[in-house]
N, C-alpha and C positions, 0 to 999 in steps of 0.2 A: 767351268771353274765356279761359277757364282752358282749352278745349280747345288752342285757340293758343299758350298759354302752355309747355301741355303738349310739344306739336307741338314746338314752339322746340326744349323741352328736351332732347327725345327729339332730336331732328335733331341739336343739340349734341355730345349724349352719345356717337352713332355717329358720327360725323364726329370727336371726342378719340378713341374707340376703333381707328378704321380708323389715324388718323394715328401710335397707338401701335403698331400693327401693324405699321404702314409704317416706322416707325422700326427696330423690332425686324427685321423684315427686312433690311431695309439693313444693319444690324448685324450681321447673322447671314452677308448675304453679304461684308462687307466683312471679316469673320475666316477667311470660309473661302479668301476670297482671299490675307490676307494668311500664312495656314497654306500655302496654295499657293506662293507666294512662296517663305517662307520655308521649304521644303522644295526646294524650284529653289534657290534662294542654297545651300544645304547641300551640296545634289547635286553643285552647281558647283564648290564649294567641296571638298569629297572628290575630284573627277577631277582635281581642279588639285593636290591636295596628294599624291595617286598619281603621277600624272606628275614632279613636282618628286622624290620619292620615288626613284621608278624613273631620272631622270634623273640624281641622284646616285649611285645605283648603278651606273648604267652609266659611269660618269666614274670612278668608284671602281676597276672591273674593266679596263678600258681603262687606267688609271695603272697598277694592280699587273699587265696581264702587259707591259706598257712595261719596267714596273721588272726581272719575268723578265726579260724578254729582253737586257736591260742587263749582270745577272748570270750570263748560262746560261754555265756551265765547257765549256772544251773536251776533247775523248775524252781526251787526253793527262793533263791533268789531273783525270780519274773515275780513271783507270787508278792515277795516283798516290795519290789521296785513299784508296782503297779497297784499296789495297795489292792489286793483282790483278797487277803485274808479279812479285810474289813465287810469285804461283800457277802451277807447271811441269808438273804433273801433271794438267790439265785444260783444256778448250779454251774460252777467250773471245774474247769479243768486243766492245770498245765499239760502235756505232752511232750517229753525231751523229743527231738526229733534231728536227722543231718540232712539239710539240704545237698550236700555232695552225695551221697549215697542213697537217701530217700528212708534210710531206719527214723522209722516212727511216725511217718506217714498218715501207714495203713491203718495204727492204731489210733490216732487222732481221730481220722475221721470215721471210725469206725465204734466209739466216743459222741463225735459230735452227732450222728445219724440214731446211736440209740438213744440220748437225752434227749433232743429235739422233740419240743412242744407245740403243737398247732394252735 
């Protein structure tokens, strides 16, 4: 009778033990999960607030050369603002030119290389 008893208790004992194991696993994987997670939501969370980021800036740079472009003075007016019609004794040259597209560049410096005095 007391070996039964025994039996019982032992079977008990390991059967609470397994089941706090089983618990604590569960537990252990349901952190690493939610660690997991919650490193993905993060992640997510970072390339969506890069992009918004980056999207504002690009809205930003697109507005201000909008606004250049709005602004840019014509030759006629460099000439005057800089007082270069007063300069007789030397050879210029305005050059309309767009820095977004590169029109007028090539003729600028193509300008500056044939006047060029040593």
């Amino acid at each position: 009778m007391m070996f039964l008893m025994f039996s019982i208790l032992l079977v008990a004992m390991m059967f609470l033990m397994f089941s706090i194991l089983l618990v604590a696993m569960m537990f252990l994987m349901f952190s690493i999960l939610l660690v997991a997670v919650m490193f993905l939501m993060f992640s997510i969370l970072l390339v969506a607030m890069m992009f918004l980021m980056f999207s504002i800036l690009l809205v930003a740079m697109m507005f201000l050369m909008f606004s250049i472009l709005l602004v840019a003075m014509k030759p006629h007016e460099i000439q005057e603002k800089l007082g270069l019609t007063r300069i007789r004794d030397r050879n210029w040259y305005v050059q309309p030119s767009c820095a977004t597209t590169g029109d007028g560049l090539y003729e600028g410096l193509t300008w500056l290389t044939s006047n060029h005095k040593l």
